[in-house]
N, C-alpha and C positions, 0 to 999 in steps of 0.2 A: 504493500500500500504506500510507504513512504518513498519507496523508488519510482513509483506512478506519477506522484503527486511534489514529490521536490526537484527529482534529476531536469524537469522539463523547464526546472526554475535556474538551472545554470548560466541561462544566457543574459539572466538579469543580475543575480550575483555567485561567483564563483564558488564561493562555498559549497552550493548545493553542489558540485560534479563529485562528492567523496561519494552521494550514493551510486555512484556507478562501480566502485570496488565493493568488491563481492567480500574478503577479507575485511572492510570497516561493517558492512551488514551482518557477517556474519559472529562477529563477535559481540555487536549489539544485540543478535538473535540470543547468544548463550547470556548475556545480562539481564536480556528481558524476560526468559524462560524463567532464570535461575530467582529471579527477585519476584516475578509472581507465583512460583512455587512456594516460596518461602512465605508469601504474606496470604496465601490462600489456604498453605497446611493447617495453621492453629483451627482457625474456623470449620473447615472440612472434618480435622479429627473431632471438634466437637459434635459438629451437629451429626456426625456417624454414630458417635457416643452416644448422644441420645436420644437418636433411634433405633438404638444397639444393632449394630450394621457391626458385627464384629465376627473373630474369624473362628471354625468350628476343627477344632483339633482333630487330628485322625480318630477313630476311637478306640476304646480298650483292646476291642477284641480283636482288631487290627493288625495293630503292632502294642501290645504292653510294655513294652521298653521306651518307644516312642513318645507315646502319651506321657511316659513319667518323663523325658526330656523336654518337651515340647507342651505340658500341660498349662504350664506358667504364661502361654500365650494366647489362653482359650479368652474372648473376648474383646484382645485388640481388635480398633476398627481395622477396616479393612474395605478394598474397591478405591485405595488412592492412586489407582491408576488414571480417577478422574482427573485428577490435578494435573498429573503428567501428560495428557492427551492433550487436556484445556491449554497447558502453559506451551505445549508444541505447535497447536493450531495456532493460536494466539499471538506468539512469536514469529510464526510462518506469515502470517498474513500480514503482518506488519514488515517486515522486512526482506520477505524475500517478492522475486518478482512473481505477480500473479497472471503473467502470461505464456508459463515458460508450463509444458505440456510435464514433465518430472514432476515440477512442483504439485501440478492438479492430480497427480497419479498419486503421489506419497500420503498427500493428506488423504485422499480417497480411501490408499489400505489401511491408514491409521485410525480413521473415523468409521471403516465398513468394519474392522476387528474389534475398535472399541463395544462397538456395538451389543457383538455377537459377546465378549466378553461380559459384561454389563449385565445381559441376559443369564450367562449361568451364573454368574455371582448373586445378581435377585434370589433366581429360582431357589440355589440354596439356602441362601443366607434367609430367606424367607420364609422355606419349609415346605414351599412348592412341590420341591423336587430334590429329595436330599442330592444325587447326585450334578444336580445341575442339568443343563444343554445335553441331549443324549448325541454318544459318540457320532452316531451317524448321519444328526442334523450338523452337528461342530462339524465336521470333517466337510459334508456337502456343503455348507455357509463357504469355508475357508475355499473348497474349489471353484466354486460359481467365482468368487473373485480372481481366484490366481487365474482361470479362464478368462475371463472379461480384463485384466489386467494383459494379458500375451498378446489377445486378442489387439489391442488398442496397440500396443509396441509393434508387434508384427505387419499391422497396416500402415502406419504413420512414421518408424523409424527406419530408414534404411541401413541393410546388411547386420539390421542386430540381431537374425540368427544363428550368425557367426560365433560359435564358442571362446572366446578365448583360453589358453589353456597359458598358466603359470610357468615361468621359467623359460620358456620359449619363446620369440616374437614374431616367428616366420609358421608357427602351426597351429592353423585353426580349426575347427570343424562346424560344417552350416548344417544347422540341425533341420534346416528348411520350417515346414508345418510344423513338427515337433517341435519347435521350439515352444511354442505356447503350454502343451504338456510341459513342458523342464519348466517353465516360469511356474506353473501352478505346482510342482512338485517342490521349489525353491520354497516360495510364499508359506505353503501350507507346515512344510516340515519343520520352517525356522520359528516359522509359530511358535508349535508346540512344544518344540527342544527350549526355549525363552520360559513356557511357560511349566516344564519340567524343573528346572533350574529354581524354582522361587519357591525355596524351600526352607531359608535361613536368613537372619536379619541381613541387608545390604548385600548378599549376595549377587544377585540376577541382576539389580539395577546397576552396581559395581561396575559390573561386568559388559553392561549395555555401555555402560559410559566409553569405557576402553575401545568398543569397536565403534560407536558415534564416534569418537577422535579420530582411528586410523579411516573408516570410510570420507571422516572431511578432509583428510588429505587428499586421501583417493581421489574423490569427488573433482575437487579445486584444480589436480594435475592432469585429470583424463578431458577437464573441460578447457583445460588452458593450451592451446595448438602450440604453443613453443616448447612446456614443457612436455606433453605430450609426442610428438615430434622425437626430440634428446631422447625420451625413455622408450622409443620404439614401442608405443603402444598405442591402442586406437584412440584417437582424436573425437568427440562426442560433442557435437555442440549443443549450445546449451544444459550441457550435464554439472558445468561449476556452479551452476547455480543449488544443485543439491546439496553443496556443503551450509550454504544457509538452512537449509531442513536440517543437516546433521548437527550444527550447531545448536539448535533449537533441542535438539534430544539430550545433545550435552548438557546444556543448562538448566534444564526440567529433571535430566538424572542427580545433577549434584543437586537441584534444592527438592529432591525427593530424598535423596539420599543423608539428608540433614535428620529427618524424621526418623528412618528406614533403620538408621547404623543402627546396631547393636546398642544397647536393647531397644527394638524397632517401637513408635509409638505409634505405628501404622503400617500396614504391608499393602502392595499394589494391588493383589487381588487378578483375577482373570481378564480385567478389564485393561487392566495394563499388561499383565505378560504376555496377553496374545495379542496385543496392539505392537507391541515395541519389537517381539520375534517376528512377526510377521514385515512390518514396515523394513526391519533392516535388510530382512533377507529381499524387498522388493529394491531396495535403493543399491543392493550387492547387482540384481537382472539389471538395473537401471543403466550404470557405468561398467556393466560386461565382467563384472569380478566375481561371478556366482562361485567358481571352484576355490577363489580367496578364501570365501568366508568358512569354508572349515578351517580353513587356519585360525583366521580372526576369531572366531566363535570356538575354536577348540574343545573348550569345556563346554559347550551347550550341547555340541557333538559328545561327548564324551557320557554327559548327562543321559541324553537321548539312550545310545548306546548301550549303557549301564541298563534301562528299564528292558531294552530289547533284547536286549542278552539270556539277563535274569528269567525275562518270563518264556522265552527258545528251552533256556537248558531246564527248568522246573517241568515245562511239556513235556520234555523229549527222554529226561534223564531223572525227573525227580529230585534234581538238585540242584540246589542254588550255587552262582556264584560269588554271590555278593553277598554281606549278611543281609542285606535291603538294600530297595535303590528307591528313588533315585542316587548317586554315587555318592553327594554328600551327605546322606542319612549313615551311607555305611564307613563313612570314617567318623561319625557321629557313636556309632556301634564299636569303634576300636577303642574309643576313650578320648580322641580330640575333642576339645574343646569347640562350641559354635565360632565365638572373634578368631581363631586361628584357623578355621577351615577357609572361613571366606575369607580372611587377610591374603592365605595361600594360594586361596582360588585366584584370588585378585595380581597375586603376581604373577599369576602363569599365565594371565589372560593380558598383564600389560605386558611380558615379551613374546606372547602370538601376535598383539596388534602392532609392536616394532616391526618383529618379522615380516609380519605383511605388509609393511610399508617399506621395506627393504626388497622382498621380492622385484619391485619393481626398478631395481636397478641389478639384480642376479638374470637378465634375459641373452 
């Protein structure tokens, strides 16, 4: 909105032309995020409080060890994923440009998965439905979009479905039609691996923050034709402009993550972990780094993984691998501590997102 509305006023006084850097918007994006996350949280955690909008512990018969670790957090509110949605949109629409076809896609998957999130947190939290959004509406919601999402990319951008593949600069593969299936198979997995992950204070959002950083690199260099060019990588225009959308995610994860740290006085709830998994994994399709983000996301992957595993070899073999999953429940089960799982998490997730900003001179 502010670049709509001031950049056309350059020719009266110069000042206005800084909205034309993407770098000064985008760091007033993570200001503006991070300052109305923070003055929106008190209010949000109260009036959740008292509508007791708060979170429902695994139960006894579940897991018994669980419960006795996690019991202590039966009644935090919880669905602050509003906040984080609000503060991204919010910050989006103010500073980044509202003409740029990314931008109208990102907030699309961020507000179409808020949604659907929103929805199974009601259900449960309401008593509708203990389990929430059943598997097979969740799943069909997340497809219809990643479909309608491929869909809109495959007609309007050209040669995006050309794979890129990491480490290489001269080998691609066009996935032609298919590409639209891989976008919906991105969307929908990154989802749930996000919102697999959100199982311990500041964990997940942590770790969102880490790959919102390395993707607004990403973003800034695939969209910039000079650097772009140097790094022998595909040139996207108008893709720099999604590092103002990833800025926005930075600065609504850190003033989420002010509430969130250990010991959490709110947790995101579905409404934000399948908003934040999903949008990242759309803005990875976006500037062509889909096979990145298992790097970047390593632990989400890792997360995912762990549940898939588990419930394969309990089918197949009657035995677990894990004491529980998802993964940080079962170093939960070794005797770690919650602040040290996710401190731990969180450093292995800031040198995947170095890494993956380095691949891009390893070509």
């Amino acid at each position: 909105m502010f670049y709509h509305l001031f950049y056309p006023l350059r020719e009266i006084f110069f000042i206005f032309n800084i909205f034309r850097y993407i770098t000064f918007r985008s760091a007033m994006a993570t200001l503006t995020a991070f300052f109305f996350t923070l003055l929106l949280g008190p209010h949000l955690i109260k009036k959740l409080t008292k509508y007791r909008i708060g979170a429902n512990i695994r139960k006894r018969e579940e897991s018994e060890r669980l419960y006795e670790l996690h019991q202590h957090k039966e009644g935090i509110p919880t669905m602050g994923g509003i906040m984080i949605v609000s503060a991204i949109i919010l910050s989006t629409l103010l500073w980044a440009r509202l003409d740029n076809l990314y931008i109208n896609l990102a907030m699309l998957v961020c507000l179409w998965l808020a949604g659907l999130g929103f929805l199974d947190d009601y259900l449960k939290l309401k008593g509708y439905h203990p389990k929430g959004v059943s598997v097979s509406v969740k799943l069909s919601t997340q497809i219809a979009l990643g479909l309608l999402v491929g869909i809109i990319l495959y007609l309007k951008i050209p040669d995006i479905t050309k794979l890129d593949i990491p480490f290489f600069k001269n080998i691609k593969f066009d996935l032609s039609v298919f590409y639209i299936l891989f976008v919906t198979l991105v969307i929908t997995a990154s989802s749930n691996a996000v919102n697999l992950t959100d199982g311990l204070d500041g964990l997940a959002i942590g770790i969102v923050i880490m790959v919102a950083f390395a993707f607004a690199v990403l973003s800034y260099i695939c969209g910039n034709i000079k650097f772009s060019n140097y790094l022998f990588i595909p040139y996207l225009k108008g893709a720099g402009e999604l590092t103002v959308f990833c800025a926005a995610i930075l600065g609504a994860g850190l003033g989420f993550l002010w509430f969130n740290c250990y010991p959490a006085s709110i947790f995101m709830g579905d409404v934000g972990a399948l908003s934040l998994g999903g949008t990242l994994g759309a803005i990875a399709v976006f500037i062509k780094k889909e096979l990145l983000l298992i790097i970047v996301g390593g632990i989400f992957v890792l997360e995912a993984f762990s549940v898939i595993l588990q419930f394969i070899s309990f089918k197949l073999r009657k035995k677990r691998i894990f004491k529980i999953a998802p993964l940080h429940h079962h170093f939960q089960f070794l005797g770690w501590s919650e602040p040290k799982i996710v401190v731990r998490f969180w450093i292995i997730a800031t040198l995947l997102a170095l890494l993956t900003i380095v691949t891009l001179k390893i070509r």
